[in-house]
C-alpha positions as CSV (number, residue, x, y, z in Angstrom):
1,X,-9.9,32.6,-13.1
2,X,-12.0,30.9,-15.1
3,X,-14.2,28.0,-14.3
4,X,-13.9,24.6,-15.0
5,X,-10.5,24.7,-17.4
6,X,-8.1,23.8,-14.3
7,X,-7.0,20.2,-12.9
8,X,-8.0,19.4,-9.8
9,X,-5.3,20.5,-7.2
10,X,-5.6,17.9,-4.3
11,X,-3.2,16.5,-1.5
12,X,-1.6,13.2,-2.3
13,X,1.3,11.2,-0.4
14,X,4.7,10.8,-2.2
15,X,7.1,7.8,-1.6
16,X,10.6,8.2,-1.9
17,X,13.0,5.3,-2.8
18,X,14.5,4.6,1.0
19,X,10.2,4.8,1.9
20,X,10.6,8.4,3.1
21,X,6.9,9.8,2.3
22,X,5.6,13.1,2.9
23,X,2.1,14.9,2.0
24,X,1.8,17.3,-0.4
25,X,-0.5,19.3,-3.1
26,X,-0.5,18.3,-6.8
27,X,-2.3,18.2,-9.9
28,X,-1.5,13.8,-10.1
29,X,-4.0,11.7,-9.6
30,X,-7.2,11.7,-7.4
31,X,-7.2,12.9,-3.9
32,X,-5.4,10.4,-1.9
33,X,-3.0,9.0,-3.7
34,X,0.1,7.9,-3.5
35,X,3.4,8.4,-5.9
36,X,5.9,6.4,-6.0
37,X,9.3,7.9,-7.2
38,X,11.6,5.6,-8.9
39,X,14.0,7.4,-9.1
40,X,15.0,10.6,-6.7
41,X,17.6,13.1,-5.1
42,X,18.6,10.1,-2.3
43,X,19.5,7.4,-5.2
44,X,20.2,9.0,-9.0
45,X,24.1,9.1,-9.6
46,X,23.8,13.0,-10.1
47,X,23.1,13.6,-6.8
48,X,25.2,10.4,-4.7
49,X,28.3,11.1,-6.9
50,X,28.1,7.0,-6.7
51,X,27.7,4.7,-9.8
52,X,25.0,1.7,-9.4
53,X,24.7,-1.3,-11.5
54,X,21.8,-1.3,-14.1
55,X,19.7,-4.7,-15.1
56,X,19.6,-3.9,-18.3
57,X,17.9,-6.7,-19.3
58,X,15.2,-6.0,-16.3
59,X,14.6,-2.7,-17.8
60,X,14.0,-3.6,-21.4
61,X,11.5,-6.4,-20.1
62,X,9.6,-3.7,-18.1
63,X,9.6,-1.4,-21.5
64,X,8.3,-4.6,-23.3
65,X,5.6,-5.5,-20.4
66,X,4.6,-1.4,-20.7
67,X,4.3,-1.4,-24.3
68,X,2.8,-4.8,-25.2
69,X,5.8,-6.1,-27.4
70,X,6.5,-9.3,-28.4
71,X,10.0,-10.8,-28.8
């Protein structure tokens, strides 16, 4: 392989929804940290077969906060 053109493959400590977490390897982030899944197989609809309610308006206030827009 060549040198110095890949990420740095590290260990780093996932989060699940329900606070499940688990160490594994990955190209995210520096060594050590920690992802937190929003969403994952134990809560999106595709997986449950349930339906949960949405704040909409929650969402499109976090998309405002994340892209610095004004109402």
């Amino acid at each position: 392989m060549k040198q110095g053109i890949h990420p740095d493959y590290h260990t780093i400590k996932v989060v699940m929804t329900d606070g499940t977490e688990y160490e594994t390897r990955s190209t995210y982030g520096k060594e050590g940290d920690v992802l937190r899944l929003s969403v994952d197989s134990k809560s999106h609809p595709a997986y449950t077969g349930k339906r949960r309610v949405l704040d909409t308006a929650g969402r499109v206030e976090k998309f405002q906060a994340k892209y610095g827009m004004k109402k």
